[in-house]
C-alpha positions, 0 to 999 in steps of 0.5 A: 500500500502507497503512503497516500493509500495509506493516508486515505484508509485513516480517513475512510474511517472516519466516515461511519455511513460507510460500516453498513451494507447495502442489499447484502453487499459491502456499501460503495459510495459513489454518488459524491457529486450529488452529496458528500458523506459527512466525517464524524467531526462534522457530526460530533460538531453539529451535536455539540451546537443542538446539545449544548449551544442552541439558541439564536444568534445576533440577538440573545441577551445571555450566555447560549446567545453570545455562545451561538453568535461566536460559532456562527460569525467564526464559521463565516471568518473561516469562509472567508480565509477558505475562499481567499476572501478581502474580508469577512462581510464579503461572505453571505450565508444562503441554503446553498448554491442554488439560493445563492445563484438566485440572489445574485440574479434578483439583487444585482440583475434585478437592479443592474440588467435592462433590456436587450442586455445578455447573460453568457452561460455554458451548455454544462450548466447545472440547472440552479445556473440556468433557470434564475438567470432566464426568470430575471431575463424574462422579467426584464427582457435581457437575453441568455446566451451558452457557450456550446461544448466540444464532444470531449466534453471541455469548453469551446473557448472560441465559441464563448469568446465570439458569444462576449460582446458590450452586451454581455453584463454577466457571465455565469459558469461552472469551475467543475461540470458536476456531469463531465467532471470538466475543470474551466480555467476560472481565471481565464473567463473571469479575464475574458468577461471583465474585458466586456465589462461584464460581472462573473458568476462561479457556480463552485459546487463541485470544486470546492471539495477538490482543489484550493480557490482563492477568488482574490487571484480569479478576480470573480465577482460572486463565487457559491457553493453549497456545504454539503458539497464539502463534507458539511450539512444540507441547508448551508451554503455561501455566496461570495461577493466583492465588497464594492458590489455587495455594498450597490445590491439591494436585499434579496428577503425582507424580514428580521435581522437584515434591517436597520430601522423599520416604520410602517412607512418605511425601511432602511436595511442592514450592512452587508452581509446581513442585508442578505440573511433575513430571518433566523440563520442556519446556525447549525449548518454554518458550524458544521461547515466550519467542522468540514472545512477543518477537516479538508484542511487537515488532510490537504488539498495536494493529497486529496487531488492526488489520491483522487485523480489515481482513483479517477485514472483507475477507474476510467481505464478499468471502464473504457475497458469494457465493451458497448461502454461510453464515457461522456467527458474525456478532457485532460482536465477534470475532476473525479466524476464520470458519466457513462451509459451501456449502448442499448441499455437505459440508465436507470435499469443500469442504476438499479442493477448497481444498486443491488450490488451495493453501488451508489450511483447516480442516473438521470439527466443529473439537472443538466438537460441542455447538456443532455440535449448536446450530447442525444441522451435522455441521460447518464450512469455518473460514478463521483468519487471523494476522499473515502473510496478507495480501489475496492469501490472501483473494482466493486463498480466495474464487476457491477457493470459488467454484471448490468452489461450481461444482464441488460444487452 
């Protein structure tokens, strides 16, 4: 065993989800583009918060008060050192990627978008990067664009540079397909779009559990994410936002927390970030991100892209191996996700037939039909592995399909 096999047997251990069986079958948990599963810090953490610290926050006149807000403000000071972040009040707290999409496009394309102008997004976008981008474009008569894909599944750059122009106000993308696994290079876009005079959203759902991002060195205008992503709790997610910009965004929610003053006449509204979390907060969820975060800092961004790229390289050599198997999504640069569909055999009954040999996969249109589209599918098989699988999980996967290939052509 290498000294990083090694390494990630220690931390499979700390995921108990992974003890029990499935159908029978030894669990193998494949399906961490959907969700991660959560280390036992995290949940020792969030036990800890309901045990013995709950009580809401910003507002409480004892000690559970001050207790709760310390955690919740620490989790936000931890964001921000995460991302890269000038200051802390550049991070907001959402309920995850999708809700932070959704502010961004109602709070700065609501007052910033006007008619006739467009919003460039990528044919690999998730559909929380699609839809609230079309509802304010309907609203106000703006246009969205897409940049189309090549059949490796990378970015078509030159069709995203032609698609630019003065009309262009915000570019909106993936830094990971949670389909194709294909990696953009942020740094690049973010400079092509801003030579427009655009804004930059970074949808970063699935990189944040792979790889170091510091927004300062992208120079992205708004960077989200959601918890449970990176090992964290449902329910929690970030928007990252330059100070400059938040502080010209009007609220996205009205309601407690994010006020300065009200009369029944009029309101005048919080400093960011609380402008932006109307109401009472996931507390809990923001302390548990901060366990998640503690706990991909302790093992490493370099080992955790290196042992996950071995296991990304194993796995597509083993499958490619089998016969009337296709991989969507071959670009040199991707992250550890594949999709793959079983010519003559639907995805689903390919899914089904995983599952009852313990493999936990995704199949479905993965809420990327346009990308579907792209490629003539109604959908995909997509195998995603973290820090927890380990070369039996391969191995596990491949018998299975093998086994859905004999059964199903």
């Amino acid at each position: 065993m290498s000294n990083i096999d090694k390494i990630f047997a220690s931390v499979r251990n700390e995921f108990p989800a992974l003890t029990q069986k499935v159908h029978g079958k030894k669990l193998a948990y494949l399906d961490s583009a959907a969700t991660t599963l959560k280390p036992q810090s995290v949940i020792d953490r969030i036990t800890q918060f309901y045990s013995f610290e709950t009580s809401n926050v910003h507002r409480g006149a004892h000690y559970l008060g001050d207790v709760a807000t310390q955690a919740f403000e620490s989790a936000r000071h931890k964001v921000a050192e995460f991302l890269g972040a000038r200051q802390t009040e550049e991070i907001i707290f959402v309920r995850g990627t999708t809700e932070g999409v959704n502010l961004v496009a109602n709070s700065w394309g609501g007052t910033h978008l006007k008619e006739g102008d467009e919003i460039l997004i990528t044919e690999m976008e998730h559909h929380g990067n699609i839809v609230p981008w079309q509802m304010v474009a309907e609203r106000i008569g703006a246009k969205v664009l897409a940049a189309k894909i090549l059949d490796n599944g990378e970015l078509d750059l030159e069709d995203f540079k032609a698609k630019l122009s003065k009309k262009t106000k915000m570019v909106a993308f993936t830094a990971c397909s949670n389909v194709l696994g294909t990696n953009t290079d942020m740094t690049l876009l973010t400079k092509l779009a801003h030579e427009v005079g655009a804004k930059v959203l970074i949808d970063g759902a699935q990189i944040v559990s792979q790889t170091k991002v510091d927004v300062k060195a992208i120079d992205c205008d708004f960077f989200v994410f959601s918890a449970h992503k990176l090992f964290g709790p449902f329910g929690q997610g970030v928007v990252y936002g330059k100070r400059e910009i938040l502080d010209g965004m009007s609220p996205y929610q009205g309601g407690g927390s994010m006020i300065a003053k009200v009369t029944v006449e009029k309101t005048t509204y919080n400093d960011v970030p609380f402008r932006f979390e109307a109401g009472t907060p996931h507390v809990e969820g923001a302390v548990g991100l901060h366990a998640a975060i503690d706990f991909v800092e302790r093992i490493g961004f370099e080992n955790i892209h290196s042992y996950e790229m071995e296991l990304l390289k194993e796995a597509t050599a083993k499958l490619q191996a089998i016969p009337d198997l296709r991989i969507f999504g071959t670009a040199p640069n991707k992250g550890p996700i594949i999709s793959f569909n079983l010519k003559g055999a639907h995805h689903s009954d390919v899914g089904q037939i995983l599952d009852q040999e313990g493999v936990a996969v995704r199949a479905g249109h993965h809420c990327t039909q346009p990308l579907m589209a792209r490629f003539g599918i109604p959908g995909t098989v997509r195998a995603s592995f973290s820090v927890y699988n380990n070369h039996e999980d391969i191995d596990a996967l491949v018998k299975a399909v093998v086994k859905a290939r004999e059964m199903l052509l």
